[in-house]
N, CA, C and O of each residue as an XYZ file, in Angstrom:
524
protein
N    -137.808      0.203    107.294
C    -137.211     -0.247    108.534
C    -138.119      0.128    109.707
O    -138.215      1.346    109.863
N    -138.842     -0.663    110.612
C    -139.096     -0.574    111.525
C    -138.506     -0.385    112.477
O    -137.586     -1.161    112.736
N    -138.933      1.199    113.765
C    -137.992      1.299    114.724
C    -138.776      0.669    116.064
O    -139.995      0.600    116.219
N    -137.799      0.260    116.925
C    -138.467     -0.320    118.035
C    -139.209      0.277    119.069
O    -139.181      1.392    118.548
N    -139.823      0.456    120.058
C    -140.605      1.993    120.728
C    -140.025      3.049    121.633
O    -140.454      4.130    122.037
N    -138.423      2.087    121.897
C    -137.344      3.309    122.415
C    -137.205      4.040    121.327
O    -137.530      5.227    121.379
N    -136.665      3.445    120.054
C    -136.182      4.461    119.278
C    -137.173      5.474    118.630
O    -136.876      6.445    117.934
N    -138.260      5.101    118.956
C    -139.467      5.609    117.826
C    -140.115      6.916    118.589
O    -140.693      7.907    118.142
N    -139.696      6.411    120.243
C    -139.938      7.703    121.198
C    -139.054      8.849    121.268
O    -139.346     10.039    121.148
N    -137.709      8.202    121.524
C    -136.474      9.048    120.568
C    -136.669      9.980    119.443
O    -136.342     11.166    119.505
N    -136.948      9.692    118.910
C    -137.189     10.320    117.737
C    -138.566     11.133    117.427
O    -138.388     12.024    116.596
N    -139.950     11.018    117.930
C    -141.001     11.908    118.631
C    -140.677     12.904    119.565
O    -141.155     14.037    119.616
N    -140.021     12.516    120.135
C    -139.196     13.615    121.114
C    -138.482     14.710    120.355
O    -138.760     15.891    120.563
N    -137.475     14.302    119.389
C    -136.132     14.805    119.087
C    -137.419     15.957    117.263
O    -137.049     16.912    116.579
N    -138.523     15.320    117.225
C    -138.651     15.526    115.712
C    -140.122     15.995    115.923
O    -141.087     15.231    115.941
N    -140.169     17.243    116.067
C    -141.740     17.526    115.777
C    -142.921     17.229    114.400
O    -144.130     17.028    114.287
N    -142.079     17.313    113.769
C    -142.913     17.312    112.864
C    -143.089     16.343    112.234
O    -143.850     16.361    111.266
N    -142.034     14.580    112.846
C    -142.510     13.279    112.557
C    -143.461     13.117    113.394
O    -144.614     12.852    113.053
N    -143.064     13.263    114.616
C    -144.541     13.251    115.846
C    -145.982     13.626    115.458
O    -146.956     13.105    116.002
N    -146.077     14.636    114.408
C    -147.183     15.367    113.929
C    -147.812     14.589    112.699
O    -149.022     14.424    112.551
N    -147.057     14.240    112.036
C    -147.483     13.587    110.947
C    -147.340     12.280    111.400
O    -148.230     11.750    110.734
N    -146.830     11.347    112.090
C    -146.957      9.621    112.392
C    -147.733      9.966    113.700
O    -147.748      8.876    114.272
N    -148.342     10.790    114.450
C    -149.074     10.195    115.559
C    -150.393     11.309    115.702
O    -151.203     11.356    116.628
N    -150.340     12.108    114.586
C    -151.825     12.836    114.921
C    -152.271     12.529    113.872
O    -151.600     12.034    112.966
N    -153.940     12.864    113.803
C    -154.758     12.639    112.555
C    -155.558     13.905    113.161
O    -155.508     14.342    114.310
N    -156.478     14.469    111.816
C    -157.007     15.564    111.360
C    -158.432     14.655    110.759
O    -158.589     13.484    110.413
N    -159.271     15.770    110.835
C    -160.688     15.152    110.062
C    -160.300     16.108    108.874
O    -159.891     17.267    108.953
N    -160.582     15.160    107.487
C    -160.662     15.754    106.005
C    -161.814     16.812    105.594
O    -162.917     16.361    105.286
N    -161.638     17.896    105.585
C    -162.915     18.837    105.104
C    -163.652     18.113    104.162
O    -164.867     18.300    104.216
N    -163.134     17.137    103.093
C    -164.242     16.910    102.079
C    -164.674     15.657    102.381
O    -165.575     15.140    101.721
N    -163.979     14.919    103.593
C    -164.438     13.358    103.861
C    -165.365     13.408    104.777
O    -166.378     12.715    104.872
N    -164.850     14.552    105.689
C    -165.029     14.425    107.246
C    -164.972     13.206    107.944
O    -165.653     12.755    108.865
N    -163.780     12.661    107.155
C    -163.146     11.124    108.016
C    -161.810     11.567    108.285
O    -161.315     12.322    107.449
N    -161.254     11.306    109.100
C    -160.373     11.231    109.814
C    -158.952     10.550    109.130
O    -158.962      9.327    108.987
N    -157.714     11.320    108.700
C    -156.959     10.965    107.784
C    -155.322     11.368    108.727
O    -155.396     12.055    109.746
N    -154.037     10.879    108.256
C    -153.224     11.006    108.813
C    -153.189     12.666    108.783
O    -153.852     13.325    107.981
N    -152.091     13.375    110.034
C    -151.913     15.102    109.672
C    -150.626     14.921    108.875
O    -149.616     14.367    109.308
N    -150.766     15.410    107.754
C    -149.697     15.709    107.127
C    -149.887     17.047    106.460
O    -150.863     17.447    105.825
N    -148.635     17.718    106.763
C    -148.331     18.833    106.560
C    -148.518     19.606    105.504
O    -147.598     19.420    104.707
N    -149.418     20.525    105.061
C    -149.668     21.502    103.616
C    -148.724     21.488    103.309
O    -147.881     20.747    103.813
N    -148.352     22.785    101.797
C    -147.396     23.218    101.276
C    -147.294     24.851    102.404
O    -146.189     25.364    102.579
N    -148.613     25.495    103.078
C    -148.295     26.585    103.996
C    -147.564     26.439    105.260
O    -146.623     27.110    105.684
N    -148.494     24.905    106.063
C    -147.560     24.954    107.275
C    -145.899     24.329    106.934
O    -144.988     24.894    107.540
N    -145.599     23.387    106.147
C    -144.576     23.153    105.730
C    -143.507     24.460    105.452
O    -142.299     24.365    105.666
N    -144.062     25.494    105.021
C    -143.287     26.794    104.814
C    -142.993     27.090    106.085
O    -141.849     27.201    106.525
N    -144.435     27.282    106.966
C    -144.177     27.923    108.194
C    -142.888     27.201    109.124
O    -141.975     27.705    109.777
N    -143.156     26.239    108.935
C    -142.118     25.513    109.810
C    -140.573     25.078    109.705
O    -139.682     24.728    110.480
N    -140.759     25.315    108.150
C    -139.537     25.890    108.036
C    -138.110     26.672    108.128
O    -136.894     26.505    108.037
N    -139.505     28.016    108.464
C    -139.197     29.006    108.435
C    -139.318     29.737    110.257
O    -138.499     30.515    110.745
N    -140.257     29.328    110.775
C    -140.475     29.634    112.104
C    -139.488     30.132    113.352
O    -138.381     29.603    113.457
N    -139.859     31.038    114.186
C    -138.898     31.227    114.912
C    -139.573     30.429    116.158
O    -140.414     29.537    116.050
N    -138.833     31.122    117.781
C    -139.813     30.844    118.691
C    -140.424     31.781    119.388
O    -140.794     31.790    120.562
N    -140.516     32.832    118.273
C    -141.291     34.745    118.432
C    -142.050     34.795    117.481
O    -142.212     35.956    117.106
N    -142.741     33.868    116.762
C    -143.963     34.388    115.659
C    -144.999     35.078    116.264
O    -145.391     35.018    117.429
N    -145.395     35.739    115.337
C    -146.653     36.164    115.887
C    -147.725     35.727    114.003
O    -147.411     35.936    112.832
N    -148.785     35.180    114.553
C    -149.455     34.840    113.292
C    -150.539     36.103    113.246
O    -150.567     36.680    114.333
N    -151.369     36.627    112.330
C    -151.964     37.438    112.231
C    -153.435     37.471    111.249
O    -153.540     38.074    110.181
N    -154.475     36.685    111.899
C    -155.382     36.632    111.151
C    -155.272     35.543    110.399
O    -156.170     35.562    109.557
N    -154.238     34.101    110.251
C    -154.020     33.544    109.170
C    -155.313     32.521    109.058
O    -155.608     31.744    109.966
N    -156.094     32.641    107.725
C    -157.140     32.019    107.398
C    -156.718     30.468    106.271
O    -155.969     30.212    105.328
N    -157.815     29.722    107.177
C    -157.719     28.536    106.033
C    -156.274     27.863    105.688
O    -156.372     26.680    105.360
N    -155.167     28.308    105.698
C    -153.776     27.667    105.726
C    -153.657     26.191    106.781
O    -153.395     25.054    106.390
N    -153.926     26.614    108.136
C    -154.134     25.300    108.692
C    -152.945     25.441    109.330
O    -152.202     24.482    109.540
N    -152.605     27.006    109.786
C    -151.371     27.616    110.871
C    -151.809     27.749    112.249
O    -150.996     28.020    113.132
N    -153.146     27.562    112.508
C    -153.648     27.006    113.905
C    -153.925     26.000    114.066
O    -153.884     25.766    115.274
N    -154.402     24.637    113.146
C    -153.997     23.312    113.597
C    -153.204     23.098    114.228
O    -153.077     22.635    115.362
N    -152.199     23.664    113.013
C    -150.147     23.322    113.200
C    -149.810     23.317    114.333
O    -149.364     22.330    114.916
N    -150.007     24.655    114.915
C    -149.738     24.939    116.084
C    -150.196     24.644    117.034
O    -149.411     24.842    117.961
N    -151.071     24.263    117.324
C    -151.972     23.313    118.681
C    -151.096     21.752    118.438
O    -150.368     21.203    119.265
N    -151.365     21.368    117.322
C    -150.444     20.014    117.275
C    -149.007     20.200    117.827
O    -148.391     19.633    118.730
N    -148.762     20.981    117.150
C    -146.789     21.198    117.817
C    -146.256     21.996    119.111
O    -145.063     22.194    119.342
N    -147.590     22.528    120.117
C    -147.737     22.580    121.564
C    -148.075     21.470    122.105
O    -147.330     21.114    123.018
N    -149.013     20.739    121.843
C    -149.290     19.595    122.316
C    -148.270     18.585    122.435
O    -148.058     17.911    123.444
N    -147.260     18.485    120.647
C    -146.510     17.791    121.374
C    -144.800     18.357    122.159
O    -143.911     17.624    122.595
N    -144.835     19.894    122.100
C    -143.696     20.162    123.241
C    -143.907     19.964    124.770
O    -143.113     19.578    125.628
N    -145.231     20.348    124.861
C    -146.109     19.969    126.240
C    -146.131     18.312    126.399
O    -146.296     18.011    127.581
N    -146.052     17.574    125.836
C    -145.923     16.279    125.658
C    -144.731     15.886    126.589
O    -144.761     15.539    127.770
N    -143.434     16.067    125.546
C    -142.654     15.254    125.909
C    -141.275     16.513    126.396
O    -140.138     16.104    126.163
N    -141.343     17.421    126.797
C    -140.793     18.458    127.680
C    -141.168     19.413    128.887
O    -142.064     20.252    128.795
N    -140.367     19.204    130.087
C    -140.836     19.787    130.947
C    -141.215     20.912    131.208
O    -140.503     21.811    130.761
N    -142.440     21.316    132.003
C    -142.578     22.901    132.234
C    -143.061     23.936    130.957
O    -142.873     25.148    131.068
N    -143.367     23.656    130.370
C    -143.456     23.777    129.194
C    -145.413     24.698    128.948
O    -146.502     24.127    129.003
N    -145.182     25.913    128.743
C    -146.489     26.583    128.691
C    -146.847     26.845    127.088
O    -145.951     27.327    126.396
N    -148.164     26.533    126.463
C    -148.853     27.370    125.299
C    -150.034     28.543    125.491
O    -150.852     28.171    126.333
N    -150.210     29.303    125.167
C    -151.310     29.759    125.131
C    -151.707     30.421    123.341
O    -151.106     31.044    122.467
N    -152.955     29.866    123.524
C    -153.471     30.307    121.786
C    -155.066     31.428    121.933
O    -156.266     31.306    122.181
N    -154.303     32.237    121.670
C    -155.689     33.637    121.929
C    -156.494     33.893    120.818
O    -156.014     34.229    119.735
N    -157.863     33.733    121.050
C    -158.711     34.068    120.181
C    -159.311     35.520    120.306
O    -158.882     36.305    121.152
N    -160.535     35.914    119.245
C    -161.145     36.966    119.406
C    -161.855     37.181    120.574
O    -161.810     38.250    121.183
N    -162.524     36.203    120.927
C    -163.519     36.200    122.199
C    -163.645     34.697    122.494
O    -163.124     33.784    121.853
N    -164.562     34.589    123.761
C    -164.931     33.512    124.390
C    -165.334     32.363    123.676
O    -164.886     31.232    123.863
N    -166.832     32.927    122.235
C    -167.269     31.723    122.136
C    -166.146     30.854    120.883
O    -165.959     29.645    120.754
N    -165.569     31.978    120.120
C    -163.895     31.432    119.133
C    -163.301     30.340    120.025
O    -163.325     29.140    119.748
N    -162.714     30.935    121.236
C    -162.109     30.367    122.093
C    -162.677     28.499    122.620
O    -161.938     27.521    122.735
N    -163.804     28.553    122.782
C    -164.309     27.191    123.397
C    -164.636     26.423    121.598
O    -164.593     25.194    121.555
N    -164.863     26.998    120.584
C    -165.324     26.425    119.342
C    -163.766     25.853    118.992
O    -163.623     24.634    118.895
N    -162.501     26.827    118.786
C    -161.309     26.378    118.787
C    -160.417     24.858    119.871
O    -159.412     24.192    119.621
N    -161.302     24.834    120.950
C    -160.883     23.946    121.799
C    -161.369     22.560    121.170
O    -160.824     21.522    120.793
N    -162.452     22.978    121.234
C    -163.582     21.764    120.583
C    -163.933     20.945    119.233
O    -164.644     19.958    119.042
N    -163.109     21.794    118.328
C    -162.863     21.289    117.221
C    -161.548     21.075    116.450
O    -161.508     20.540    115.342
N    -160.403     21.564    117.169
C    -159.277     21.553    117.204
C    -158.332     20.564    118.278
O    -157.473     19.708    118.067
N    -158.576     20.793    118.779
C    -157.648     20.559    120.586
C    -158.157     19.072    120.790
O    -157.591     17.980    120.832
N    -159.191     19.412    120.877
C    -159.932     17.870    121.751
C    -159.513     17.018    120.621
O    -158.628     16.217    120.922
N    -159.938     16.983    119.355
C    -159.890     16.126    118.542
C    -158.895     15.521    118.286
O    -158.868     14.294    118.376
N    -157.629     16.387    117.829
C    -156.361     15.648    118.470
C    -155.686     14.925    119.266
O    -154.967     13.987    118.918
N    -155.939     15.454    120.815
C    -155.743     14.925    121.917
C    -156.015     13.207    122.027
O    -155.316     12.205    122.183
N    -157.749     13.584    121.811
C    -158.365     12.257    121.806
C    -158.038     11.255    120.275
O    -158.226     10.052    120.458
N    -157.714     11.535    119.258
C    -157.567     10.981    118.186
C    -156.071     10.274    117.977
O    -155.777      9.313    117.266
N    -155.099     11.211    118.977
C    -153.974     10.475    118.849
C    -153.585      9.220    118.930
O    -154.410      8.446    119.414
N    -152.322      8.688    118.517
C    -152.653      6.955    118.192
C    -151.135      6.572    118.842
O    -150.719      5.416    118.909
N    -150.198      8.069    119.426
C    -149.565      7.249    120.866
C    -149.997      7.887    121.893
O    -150.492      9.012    121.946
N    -149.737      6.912    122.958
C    -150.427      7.271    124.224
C    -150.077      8.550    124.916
O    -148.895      8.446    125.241
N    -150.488      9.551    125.242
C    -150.422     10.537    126.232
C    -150.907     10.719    127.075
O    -152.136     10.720    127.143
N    -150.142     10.942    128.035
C    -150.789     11.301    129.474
C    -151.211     12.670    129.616
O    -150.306     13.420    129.981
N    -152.263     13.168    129.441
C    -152.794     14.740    129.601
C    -154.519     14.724    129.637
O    -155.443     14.229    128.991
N    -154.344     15.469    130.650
C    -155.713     15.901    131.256
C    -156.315     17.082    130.834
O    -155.810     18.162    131.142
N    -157.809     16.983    129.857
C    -158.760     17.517    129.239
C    -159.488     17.985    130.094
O    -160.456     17.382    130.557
N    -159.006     19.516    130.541
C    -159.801     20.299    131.535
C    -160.611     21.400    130.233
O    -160.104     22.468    129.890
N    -161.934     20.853    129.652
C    -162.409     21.307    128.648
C    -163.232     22.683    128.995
O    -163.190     23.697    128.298
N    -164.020     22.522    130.255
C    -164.654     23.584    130.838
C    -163.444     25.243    131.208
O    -163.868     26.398    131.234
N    -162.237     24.897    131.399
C    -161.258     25.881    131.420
C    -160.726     25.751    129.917
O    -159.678     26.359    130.135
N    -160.682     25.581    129.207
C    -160.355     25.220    127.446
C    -158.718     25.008    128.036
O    -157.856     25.625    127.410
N    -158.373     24.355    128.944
C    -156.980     23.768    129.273
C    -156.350     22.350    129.077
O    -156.980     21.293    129.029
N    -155.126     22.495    128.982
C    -154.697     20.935    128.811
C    -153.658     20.739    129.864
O    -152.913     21.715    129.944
N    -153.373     19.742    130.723
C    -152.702     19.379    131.736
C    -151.870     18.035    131.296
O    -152.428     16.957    131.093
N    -149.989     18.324    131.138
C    -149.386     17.509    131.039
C    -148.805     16.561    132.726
O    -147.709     16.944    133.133
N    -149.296     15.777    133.326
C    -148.794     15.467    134.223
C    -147.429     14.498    134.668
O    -147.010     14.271    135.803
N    -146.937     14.051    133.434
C    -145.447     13.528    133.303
C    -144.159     14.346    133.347
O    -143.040     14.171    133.829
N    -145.011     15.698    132.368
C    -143.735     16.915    132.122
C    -143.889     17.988    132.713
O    -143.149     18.929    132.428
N    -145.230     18.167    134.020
C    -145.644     19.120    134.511
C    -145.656     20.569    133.593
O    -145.221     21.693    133.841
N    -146.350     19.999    132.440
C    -146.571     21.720    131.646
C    -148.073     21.434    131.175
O    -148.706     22.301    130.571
């Protein structure tokens, strides 16, 4: 069943983790082509399970900092006021994480968002939902 683009926004709104999997894509480690994001068997746990007090700790290779840049991006999306911040070890983590994470998404997404790629501050600016 096809939904129409009220309902389909409806429901991006209401559903993070359809939003994540029908409107972001990820580059494939073994393709390095660009494939829908669909959810591991780890972040699938995580999100399950998640509060809105995690604290992650070192998590390697699972793909629990994708997750999470995708599912700020889209609360920052489509809710107002709305702040993330994702802390790395240092500076150059910090701009490598923007740049191979953040941007790629942003720009790869396949519905439209309004947000401004302030890359030199490793920031993202929602100007519809002011977050």
């Amino acid at each position: 069943m096809e939904l129409t683009k009220e309902a389909l926004l409806k429901r991006f709104k209401e559903d993070a983790q359809f939003f994540i999997e029908k409107a972001f894509v990820v580059i494939d480690k073994q393709t390095n082509k660009l494939i829908r994001f669909k959810l591991n068997k780890i972040q699938q746990k995580y999100w399950d399970e998640h509060s809105n007090f995690d604290y992650i700790i070192k998590s390697r290779k699972g793909g629990i900092s994708t997750f999470n840049i995708a599912r700020f991006i889209w609360k920052c999306n489509f809710y107002n006021n709305q702040r993330a911040i994702m802390l790395c070890q240092n500076q150059d983590a910090t701009v490598k994480m923007f740049r191979e994470r953040v941007k790629p998404l942003v720009q790869n997404c396949i519905w439209p968002m309004n947000v401004v790629m302030k890359e030199s501050e490793g920031m993202l600016e929602f100007p519809d939902t002011g977050s």
